[in-house]
Backbone as XML, in Angstrom:
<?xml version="1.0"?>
<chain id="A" units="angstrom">
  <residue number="1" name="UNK">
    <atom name="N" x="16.446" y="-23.866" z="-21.738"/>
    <atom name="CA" x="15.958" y="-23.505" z="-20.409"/>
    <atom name="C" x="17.090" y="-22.925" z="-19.557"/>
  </residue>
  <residue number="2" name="UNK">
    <atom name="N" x="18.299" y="-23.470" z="-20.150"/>
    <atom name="CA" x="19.388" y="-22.823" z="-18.788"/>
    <atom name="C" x="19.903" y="-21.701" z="-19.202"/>
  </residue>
  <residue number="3" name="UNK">
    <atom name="N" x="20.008" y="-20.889" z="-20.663"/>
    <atom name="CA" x="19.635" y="-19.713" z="-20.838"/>
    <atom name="C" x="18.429" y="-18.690" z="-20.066"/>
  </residue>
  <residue number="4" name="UNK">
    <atom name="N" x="17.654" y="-19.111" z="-20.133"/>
    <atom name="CA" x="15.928" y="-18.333" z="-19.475"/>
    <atom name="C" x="16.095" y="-18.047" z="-17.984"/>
  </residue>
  <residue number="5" name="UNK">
    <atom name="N" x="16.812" y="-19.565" z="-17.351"/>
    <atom name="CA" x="17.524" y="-19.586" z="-16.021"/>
    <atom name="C" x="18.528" y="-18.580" z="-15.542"/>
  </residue>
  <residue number="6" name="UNK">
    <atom name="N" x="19.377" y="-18.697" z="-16.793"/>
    <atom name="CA" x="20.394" y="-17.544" z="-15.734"/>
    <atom name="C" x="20.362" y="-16.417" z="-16.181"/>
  </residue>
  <residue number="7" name="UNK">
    <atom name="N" x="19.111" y="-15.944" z="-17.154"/>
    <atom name="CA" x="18.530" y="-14.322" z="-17.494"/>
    <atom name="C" x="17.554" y="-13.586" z="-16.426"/>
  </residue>
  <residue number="8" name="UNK">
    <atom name="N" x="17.210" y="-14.515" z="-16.069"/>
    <atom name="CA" x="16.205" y="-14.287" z="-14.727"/>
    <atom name="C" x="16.946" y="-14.083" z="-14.230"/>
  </residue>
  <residue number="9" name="UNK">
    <atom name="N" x="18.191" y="-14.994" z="-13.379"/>
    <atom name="CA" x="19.104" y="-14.959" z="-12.196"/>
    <atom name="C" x="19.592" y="-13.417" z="-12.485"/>
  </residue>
  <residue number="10" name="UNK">
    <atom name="N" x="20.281" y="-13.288" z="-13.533"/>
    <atom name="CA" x="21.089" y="-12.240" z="-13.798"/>
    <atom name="C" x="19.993" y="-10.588" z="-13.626"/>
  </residue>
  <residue number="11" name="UNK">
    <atom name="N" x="18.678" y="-10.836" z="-14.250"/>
    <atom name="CA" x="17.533" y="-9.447" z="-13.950"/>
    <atom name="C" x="17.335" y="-9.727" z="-12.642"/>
  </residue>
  <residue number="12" name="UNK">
    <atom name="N" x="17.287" y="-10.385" z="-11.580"/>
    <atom name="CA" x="17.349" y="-10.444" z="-10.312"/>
    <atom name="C" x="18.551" y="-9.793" z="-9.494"/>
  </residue>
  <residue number="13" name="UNK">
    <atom name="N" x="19.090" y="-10.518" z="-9.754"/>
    <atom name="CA" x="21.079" y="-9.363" z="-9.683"/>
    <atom name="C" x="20.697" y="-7.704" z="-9.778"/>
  </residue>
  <residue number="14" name="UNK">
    <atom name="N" x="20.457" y="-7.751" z="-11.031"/>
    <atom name="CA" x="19.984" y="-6.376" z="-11.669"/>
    <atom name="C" x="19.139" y="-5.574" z="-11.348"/>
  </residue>
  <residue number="15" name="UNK">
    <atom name="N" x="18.205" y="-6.349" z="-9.831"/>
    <atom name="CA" x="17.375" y="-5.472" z="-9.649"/>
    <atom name="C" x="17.848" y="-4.957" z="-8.247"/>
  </residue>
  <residue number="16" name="UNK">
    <atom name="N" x="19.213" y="-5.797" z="-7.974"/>
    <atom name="CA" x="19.584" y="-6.018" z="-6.343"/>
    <atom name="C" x="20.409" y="-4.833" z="-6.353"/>
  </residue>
  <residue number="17" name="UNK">
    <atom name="N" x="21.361" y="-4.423" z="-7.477"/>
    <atom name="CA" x="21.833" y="-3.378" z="-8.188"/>
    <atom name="C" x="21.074" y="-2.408" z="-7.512"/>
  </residue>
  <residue number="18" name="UNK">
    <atom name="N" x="20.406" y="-1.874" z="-8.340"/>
    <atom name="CA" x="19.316" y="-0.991" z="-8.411"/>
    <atom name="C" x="18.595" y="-0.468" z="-7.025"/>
  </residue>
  <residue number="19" name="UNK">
    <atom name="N" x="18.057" y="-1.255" z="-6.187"/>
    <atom name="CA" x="17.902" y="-1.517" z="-5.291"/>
    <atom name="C" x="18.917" y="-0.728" z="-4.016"/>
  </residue>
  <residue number="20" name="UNK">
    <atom name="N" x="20.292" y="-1.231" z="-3.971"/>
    <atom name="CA" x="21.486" y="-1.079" z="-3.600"/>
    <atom name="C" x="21.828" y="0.725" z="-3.953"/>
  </residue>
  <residue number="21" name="UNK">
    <atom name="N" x="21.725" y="0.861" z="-5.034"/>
    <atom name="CA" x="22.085" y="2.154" z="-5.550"/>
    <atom name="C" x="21.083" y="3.506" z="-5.006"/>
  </residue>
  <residue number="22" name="UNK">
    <atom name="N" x="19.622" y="3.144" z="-4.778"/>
    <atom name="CA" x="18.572" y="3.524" z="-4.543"/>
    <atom name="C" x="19.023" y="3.728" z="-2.478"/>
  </residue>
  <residue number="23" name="UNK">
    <atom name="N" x="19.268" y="2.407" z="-2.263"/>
    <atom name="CA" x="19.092" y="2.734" z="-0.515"/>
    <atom name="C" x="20.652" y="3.361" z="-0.195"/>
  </residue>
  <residue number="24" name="UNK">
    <atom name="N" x="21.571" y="3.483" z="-1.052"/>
    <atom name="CA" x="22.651" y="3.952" z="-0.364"/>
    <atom name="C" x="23.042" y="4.990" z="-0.927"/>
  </residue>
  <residue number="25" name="UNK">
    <atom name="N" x="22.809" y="5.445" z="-2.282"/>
    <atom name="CA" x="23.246" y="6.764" z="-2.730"/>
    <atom name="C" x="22.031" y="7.772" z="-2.722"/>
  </residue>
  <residue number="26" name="UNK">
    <atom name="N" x="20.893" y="7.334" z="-2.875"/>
    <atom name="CA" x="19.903" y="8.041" z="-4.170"/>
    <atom name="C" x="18.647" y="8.160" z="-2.675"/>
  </residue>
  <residue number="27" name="UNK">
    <atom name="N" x="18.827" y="8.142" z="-1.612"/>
    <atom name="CA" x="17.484" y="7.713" z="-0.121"/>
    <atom name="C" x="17.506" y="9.208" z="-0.240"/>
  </residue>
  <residue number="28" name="UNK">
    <atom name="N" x="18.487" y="9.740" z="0.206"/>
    <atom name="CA" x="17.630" y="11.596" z="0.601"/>
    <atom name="C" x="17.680" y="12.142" z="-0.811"/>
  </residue>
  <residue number="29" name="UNK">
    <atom name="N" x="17.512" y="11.979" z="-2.039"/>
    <atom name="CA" x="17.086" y="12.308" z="-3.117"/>
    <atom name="C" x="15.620" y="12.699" z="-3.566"/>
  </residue>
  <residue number="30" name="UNK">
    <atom name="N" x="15.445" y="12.812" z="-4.526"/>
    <atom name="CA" x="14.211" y="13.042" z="-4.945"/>
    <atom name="C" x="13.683" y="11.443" z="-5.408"/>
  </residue>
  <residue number="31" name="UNK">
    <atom name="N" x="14.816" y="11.027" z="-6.173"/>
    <atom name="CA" x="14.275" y="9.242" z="-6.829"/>
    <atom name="C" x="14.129" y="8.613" z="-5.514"/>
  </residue>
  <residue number="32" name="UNK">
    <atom name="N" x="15.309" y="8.532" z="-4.579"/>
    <atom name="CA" x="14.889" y="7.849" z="-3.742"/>
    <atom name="C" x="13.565" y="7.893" z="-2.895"/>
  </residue>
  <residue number="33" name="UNK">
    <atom name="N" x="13.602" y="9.278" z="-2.200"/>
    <atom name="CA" x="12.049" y="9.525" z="-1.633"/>
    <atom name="C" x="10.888" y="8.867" z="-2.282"/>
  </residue>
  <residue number="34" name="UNK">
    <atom name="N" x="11.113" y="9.450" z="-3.792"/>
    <atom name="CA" x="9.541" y="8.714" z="-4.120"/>
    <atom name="C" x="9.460" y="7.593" z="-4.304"/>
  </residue>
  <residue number="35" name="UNK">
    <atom name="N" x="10.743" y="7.023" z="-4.767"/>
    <atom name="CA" x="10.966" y="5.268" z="-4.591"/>
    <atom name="C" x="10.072" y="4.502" z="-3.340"/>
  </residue>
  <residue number="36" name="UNK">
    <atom name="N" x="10.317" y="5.181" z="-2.618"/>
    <atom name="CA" x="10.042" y="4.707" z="-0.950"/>
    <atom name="C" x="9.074" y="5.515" z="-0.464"/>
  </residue>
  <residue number="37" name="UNK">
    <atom name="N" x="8.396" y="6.401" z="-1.028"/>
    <atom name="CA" x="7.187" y="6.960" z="-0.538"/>
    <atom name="C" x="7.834" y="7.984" z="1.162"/>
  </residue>
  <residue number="38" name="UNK">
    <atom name="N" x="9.273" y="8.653" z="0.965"/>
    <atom name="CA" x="9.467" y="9.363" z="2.374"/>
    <atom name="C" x="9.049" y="11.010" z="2.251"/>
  </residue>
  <residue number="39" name="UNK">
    <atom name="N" x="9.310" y="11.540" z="3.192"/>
    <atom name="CA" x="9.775" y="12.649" z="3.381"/>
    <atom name="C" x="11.308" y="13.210" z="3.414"/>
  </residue>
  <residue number="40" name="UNK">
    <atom name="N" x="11.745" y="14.426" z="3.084"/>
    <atom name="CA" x="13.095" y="14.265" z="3.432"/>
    <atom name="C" x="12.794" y="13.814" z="4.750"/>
  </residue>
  <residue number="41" name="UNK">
    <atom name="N" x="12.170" y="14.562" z="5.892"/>
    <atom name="CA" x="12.753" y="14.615" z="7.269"/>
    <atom name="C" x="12.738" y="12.295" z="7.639"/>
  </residue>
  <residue number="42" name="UNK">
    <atom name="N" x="11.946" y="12.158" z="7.303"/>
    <atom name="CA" x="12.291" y="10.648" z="7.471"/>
    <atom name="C" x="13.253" y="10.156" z="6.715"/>
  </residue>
  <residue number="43" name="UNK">
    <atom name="N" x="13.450" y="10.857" z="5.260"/>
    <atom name="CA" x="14.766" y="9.871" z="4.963"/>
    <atom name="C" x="15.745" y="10.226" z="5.476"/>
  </residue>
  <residue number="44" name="UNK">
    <atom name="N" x="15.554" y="11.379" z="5.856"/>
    <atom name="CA" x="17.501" y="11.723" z="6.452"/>
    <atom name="C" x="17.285" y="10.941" z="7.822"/>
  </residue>
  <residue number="45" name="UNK">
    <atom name="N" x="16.504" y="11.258" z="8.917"/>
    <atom name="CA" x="16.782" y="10.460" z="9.833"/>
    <atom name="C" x="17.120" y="8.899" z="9.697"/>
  </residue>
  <residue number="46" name="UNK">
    <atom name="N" x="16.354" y="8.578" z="8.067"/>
    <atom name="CA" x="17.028" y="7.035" z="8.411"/>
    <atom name="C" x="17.795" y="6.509" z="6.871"/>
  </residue>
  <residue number="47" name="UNK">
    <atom name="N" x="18.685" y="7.817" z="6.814"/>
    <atom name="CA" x="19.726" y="7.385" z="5.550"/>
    <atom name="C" x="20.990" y="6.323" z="6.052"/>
  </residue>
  <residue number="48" name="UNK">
    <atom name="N" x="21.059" y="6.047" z="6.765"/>
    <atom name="CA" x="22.152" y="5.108" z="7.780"/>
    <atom name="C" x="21.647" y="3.478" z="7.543"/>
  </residue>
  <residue number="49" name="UNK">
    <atom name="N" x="20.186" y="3.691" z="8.235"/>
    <atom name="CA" x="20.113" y="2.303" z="8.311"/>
    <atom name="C" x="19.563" y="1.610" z="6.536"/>
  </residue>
  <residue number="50" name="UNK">
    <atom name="N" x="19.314" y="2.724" z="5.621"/>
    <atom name="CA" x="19.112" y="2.955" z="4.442"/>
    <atom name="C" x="20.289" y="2.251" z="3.449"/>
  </residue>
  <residue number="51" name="UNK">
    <atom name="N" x="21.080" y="2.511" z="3.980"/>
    <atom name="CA" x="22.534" y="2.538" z="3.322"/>
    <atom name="C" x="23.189" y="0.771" z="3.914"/>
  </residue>
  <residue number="52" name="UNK">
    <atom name="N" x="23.186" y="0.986" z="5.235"/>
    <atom name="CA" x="23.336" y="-0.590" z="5.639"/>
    <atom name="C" x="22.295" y="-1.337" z="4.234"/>
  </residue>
  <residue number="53" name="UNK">
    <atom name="N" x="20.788" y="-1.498" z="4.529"/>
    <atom name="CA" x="20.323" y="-2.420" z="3.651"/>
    <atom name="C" x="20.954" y="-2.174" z="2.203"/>
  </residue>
  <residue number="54" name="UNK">
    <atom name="N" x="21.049" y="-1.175" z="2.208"/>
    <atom name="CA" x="21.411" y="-1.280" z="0.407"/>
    <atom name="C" x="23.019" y="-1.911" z="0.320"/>
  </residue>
  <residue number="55" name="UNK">
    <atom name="N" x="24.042" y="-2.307" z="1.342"/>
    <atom name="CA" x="24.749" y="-3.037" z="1.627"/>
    <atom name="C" x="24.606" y="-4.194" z="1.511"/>
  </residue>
  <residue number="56" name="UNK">
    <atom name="N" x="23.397" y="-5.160" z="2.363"/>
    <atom name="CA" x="22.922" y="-6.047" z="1.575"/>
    <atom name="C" x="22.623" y="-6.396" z="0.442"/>
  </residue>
  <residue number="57" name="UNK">
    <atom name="N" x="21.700" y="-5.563" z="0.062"/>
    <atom name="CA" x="21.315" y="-5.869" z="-1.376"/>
    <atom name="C" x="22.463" y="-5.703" z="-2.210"/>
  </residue>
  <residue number="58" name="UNK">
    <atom name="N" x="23.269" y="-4.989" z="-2.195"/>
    <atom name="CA" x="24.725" y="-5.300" z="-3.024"/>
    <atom name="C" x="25.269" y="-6.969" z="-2.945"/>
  </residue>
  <residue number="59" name="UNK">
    <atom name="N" x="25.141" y="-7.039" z="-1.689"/>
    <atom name="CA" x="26.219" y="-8.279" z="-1.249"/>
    <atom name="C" x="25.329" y="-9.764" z="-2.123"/>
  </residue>
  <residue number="60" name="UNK">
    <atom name="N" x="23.521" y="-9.135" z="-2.013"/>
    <atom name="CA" x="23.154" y="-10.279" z="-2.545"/>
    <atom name="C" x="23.076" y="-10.283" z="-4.038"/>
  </residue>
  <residue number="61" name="UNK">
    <atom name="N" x="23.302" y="-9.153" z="-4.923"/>
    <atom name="CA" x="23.763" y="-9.255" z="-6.287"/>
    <atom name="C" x="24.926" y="-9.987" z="-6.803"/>
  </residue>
  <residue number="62" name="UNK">
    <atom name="N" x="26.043" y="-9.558" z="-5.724"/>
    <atom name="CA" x="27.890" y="-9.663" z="-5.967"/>
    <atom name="C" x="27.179" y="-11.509" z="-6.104"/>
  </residue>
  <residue number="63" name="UNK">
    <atom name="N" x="26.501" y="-12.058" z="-4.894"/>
    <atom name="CA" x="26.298" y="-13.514" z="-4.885"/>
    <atom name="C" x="25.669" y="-13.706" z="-6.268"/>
  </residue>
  <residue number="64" name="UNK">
    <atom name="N" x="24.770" y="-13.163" z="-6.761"/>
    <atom name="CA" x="24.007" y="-14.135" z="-7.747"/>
    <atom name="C" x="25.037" y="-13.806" z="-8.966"/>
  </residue>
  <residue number="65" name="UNK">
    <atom name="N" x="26.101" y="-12.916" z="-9.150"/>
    <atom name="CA" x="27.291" y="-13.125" z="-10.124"/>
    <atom name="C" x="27.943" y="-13.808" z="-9.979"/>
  </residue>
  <residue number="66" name="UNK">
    <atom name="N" x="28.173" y="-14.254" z="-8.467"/>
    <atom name="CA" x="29.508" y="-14.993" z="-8.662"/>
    <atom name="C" x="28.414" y="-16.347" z="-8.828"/>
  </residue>
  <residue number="67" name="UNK">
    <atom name="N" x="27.341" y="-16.785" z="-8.969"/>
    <atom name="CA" x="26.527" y="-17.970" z="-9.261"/>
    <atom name="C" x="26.644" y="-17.949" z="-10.688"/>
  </residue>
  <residue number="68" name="UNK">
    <atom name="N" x="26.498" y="-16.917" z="-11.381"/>
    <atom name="CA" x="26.301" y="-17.219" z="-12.673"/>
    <atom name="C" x="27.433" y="-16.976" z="-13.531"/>
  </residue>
  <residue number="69" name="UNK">
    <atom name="N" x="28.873" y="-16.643" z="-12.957"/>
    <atom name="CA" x="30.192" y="-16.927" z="-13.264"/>
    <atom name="C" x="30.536" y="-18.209" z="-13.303"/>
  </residue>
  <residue number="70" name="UNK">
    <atom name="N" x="30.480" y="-18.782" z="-12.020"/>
    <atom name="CA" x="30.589" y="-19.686" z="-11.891"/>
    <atom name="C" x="30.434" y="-21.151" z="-12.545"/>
  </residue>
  <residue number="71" name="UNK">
    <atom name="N" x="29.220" y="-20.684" z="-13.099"/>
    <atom name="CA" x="28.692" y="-21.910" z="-14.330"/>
    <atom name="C" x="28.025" y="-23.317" z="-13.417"/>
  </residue>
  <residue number="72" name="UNK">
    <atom name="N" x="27.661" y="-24.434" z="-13.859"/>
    <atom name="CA" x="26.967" y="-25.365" z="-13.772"/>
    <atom name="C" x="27.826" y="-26.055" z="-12.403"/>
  </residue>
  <residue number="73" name="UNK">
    <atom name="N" x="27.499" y="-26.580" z="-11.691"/>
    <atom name="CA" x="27.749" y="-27.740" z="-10.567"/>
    <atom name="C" x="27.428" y="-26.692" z="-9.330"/>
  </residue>
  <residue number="74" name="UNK">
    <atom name="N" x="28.932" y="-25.968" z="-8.627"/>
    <atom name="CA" x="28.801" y="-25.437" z="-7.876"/>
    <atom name="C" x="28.173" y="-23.996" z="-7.791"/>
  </residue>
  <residue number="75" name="UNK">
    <atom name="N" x="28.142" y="-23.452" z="-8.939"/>
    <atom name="CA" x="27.412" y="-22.294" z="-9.585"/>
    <atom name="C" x="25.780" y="-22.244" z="-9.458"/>
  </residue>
  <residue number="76" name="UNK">
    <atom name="N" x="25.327" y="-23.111" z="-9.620"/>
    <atom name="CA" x="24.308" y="-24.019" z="-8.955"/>
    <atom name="C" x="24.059" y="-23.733" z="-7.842"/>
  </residue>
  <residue number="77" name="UNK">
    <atom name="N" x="24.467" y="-24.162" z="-7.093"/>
    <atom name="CA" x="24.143" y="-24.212" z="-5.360"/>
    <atom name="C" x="24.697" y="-22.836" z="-4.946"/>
  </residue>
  <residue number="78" name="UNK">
    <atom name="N" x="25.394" y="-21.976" z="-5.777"/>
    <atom name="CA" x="25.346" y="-20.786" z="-4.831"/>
    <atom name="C" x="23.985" y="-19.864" z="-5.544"/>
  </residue>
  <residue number="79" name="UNK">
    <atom name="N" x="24.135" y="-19.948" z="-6.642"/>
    <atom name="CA" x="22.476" y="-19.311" z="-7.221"/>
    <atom name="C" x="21.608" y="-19.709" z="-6.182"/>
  </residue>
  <residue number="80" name="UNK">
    <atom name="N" x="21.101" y="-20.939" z="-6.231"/>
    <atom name="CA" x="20.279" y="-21.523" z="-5.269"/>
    <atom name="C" x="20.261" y="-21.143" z="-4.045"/>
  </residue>
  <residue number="81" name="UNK">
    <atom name="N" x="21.484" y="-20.493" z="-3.438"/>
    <atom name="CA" x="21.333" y="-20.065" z="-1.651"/>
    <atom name="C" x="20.962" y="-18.758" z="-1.732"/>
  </residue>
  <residue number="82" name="UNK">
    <atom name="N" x="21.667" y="-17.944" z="-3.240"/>
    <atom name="CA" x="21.383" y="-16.527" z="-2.832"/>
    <atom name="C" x="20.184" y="-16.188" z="-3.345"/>
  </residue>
  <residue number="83" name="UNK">
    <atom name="N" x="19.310" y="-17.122" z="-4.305"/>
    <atom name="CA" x="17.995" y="-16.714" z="-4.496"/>
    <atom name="C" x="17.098" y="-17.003" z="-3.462"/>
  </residue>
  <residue number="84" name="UNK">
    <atom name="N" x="17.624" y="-18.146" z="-2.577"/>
    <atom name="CA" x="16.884" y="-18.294" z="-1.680"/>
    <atom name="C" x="16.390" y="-17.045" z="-0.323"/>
  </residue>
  <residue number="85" name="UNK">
    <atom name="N" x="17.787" y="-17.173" z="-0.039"/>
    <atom name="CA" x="17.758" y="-14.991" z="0.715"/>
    <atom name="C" x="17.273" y="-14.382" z="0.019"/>
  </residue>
  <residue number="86" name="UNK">
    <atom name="N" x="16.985" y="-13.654" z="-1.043"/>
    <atom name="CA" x="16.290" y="-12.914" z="-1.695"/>
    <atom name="C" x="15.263" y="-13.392" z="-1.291"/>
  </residue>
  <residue number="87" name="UNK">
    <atom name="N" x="14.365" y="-14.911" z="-1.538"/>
    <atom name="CA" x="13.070" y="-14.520" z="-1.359"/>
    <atom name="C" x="12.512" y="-14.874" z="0.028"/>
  </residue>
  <residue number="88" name="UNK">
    <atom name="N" x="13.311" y="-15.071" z="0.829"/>
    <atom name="CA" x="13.458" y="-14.831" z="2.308"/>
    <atom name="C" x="13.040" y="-13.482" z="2.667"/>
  </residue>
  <residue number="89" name="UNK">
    <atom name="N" x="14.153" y="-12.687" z="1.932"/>
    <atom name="CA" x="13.916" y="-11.515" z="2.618"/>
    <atom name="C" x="12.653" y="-10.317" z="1.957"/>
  </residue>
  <residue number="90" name="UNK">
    <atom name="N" x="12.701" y="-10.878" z="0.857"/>
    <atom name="CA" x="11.590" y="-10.428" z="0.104"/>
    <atom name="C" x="9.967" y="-10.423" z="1.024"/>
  </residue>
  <residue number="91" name="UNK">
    <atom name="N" x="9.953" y="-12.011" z="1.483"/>
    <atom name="CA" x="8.581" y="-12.002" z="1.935"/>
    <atom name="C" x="8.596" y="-11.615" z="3.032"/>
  </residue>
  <residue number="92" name="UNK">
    <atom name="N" x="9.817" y="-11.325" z="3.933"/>
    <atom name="CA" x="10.058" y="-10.752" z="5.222"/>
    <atom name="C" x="9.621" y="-8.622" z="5.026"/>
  </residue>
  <residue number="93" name="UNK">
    <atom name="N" x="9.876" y="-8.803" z="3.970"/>
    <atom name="CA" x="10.033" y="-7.398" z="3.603"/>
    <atom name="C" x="8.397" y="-7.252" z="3.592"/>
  </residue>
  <residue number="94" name="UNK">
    <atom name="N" x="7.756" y="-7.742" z="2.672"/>
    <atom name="CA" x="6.367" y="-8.060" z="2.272"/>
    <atom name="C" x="5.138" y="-8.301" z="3.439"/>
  </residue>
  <residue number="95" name="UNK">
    <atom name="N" x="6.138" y="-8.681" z="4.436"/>
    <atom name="CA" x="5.185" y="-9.026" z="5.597"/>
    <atom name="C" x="5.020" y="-7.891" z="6.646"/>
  </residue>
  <residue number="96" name="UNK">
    <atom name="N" x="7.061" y="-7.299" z="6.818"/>
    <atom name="CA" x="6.695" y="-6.177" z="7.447"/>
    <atom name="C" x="6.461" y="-4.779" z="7.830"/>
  </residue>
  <residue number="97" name="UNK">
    <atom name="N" x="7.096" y="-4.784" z="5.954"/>
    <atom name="CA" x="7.085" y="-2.671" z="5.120"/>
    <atom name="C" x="5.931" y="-2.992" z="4.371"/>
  </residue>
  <residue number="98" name="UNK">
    <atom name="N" x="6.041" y="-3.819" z="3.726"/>
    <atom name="CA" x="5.307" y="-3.320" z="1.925"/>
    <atom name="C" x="4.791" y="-4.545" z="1.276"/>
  </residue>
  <residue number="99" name="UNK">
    <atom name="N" x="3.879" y="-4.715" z="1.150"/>
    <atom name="CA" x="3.088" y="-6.212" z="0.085"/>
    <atom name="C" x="3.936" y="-5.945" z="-1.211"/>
  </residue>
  <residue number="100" name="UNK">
    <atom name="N" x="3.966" y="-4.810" z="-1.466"/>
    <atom name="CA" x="4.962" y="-4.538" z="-2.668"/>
    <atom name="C" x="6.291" y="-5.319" z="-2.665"/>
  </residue>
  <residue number="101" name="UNK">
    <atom name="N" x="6.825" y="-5.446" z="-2.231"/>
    <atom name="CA" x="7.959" y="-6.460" z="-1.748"/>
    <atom name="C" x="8.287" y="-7.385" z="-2.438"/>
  </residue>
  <residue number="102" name="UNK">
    <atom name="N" x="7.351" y="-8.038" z="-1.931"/>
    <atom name="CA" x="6.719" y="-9.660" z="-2.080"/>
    <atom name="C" x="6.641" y="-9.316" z="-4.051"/>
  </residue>
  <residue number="103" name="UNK">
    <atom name="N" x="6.203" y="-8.222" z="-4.784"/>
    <atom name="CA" x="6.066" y="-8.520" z="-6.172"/>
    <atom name="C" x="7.070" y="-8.099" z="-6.707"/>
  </residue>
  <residue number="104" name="UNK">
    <atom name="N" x="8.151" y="-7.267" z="-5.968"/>
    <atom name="CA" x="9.077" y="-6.706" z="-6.617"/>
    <atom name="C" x="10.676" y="-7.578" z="-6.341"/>
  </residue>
  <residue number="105" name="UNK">
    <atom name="N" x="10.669" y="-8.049" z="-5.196"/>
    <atom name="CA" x="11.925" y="-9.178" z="-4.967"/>
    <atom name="C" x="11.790" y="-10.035" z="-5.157"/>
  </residue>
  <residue number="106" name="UNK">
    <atom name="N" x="10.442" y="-10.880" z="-4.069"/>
    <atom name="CA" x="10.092" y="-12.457" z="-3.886"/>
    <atom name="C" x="9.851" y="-12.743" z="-5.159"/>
  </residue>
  <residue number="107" name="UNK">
    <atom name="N" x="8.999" y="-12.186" z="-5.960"/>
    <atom name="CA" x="8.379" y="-12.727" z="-7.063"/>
    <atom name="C" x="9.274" y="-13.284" z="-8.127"/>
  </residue>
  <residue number="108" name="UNK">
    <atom name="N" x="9.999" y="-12.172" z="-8.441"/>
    <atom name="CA" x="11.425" y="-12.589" z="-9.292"/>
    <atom name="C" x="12.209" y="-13.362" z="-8.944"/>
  </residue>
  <residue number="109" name="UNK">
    <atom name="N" x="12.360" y="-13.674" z="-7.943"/>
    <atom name="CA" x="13.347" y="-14.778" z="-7.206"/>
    <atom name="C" x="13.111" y="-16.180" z="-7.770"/>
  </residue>
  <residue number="110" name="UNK">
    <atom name="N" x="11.906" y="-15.798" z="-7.334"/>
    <atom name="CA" x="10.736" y="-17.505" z="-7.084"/>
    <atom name="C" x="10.956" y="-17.689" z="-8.384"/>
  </residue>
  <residue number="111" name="UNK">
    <atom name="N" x="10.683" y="-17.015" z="-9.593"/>
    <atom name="CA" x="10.821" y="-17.378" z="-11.266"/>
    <atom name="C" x="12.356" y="-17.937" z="-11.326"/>
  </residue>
  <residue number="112" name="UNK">
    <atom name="N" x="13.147" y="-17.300" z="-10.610"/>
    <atom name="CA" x="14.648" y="-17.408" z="-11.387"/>
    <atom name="C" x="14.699" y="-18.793" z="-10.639"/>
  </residue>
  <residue number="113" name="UNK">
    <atom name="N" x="14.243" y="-19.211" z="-9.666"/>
    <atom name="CA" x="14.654" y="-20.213" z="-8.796"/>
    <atom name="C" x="13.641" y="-21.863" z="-9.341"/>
  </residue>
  <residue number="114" name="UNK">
    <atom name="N" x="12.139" y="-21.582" z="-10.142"/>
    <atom name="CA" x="11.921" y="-22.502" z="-10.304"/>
    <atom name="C" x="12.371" y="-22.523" z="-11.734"/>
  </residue>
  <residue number="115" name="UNK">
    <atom name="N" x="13.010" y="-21.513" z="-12.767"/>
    <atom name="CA" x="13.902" y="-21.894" z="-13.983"/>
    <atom name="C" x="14.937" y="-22.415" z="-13.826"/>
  </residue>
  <residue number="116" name="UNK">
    <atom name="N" x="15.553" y="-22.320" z="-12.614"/>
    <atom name="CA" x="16.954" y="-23.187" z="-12.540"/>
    <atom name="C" x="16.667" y="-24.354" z="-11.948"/>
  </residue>
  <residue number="117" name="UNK">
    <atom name="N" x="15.497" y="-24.308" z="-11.574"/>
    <atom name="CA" x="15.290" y="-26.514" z="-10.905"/>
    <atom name="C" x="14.898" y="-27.019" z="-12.584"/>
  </residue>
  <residue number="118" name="UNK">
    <atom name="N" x="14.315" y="-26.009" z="-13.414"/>
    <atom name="CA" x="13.822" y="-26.842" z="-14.546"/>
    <atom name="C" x="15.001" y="-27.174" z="-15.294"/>
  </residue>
  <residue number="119" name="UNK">
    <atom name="N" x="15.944" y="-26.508" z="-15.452"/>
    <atom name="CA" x="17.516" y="-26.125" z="-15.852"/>
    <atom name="C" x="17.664" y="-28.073" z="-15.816"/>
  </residue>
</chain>
């Protein structure tokens, strides 16, 4: 189980990646646009605040590595805080852009988070 646990944790990371790469390099793109359903003229006006979030979402990947570097005790409790923001912000996201959200962050979170209580 604590394999399954920190493969989840780690495709969660992986999606924060992704995510990150998408809002800060790739927003006035073609991937990005359709990622996000914009126009250029809306993504350029909001490639800034685009780039901030995908700042986050970096910062909350860098966390779920250094959780699963970390290994068992305190490795633990930081997995546990940064999956918790993820699905914080997931359902925050879900509630006030996109229901999509909620299946594409929260959802994965919530798995990686009740494999590591089973852990």
């Amino acid at each position: 189980m604590r394999q399954a646990a920190l493969i989840a944790v780690a495709i969660v990371a992986l999606l924060h990646v992704y995510f990150m790469i998408l809002e800060m390099f790739l927003w006035t793109k073609p991937a990005g646009m359709r990622a996000f359903g914009l126009t250029p003229e809306r993504a350029e006006a909001s490639k800034v605040l685009a780039a901030n979030q995908g700042l986050y979402n970096g910062f909350l990947a860098a966390g779920l590595v250094w959780g699963i570097l970390e290994g068992d005790g305190f490795g633990f409790h930081i997995m546990l805080f940064f999956l918790g923001c993820v699905i914080i912000a997931g359902i925050f996201g879900g509630v006030t852009a996109s229901r999509k959200i909620l299946y594409v962050q929260a959802l994965p979170a919530l798995i990686a988070l009740v494999l590591l209580h089973l852990h």
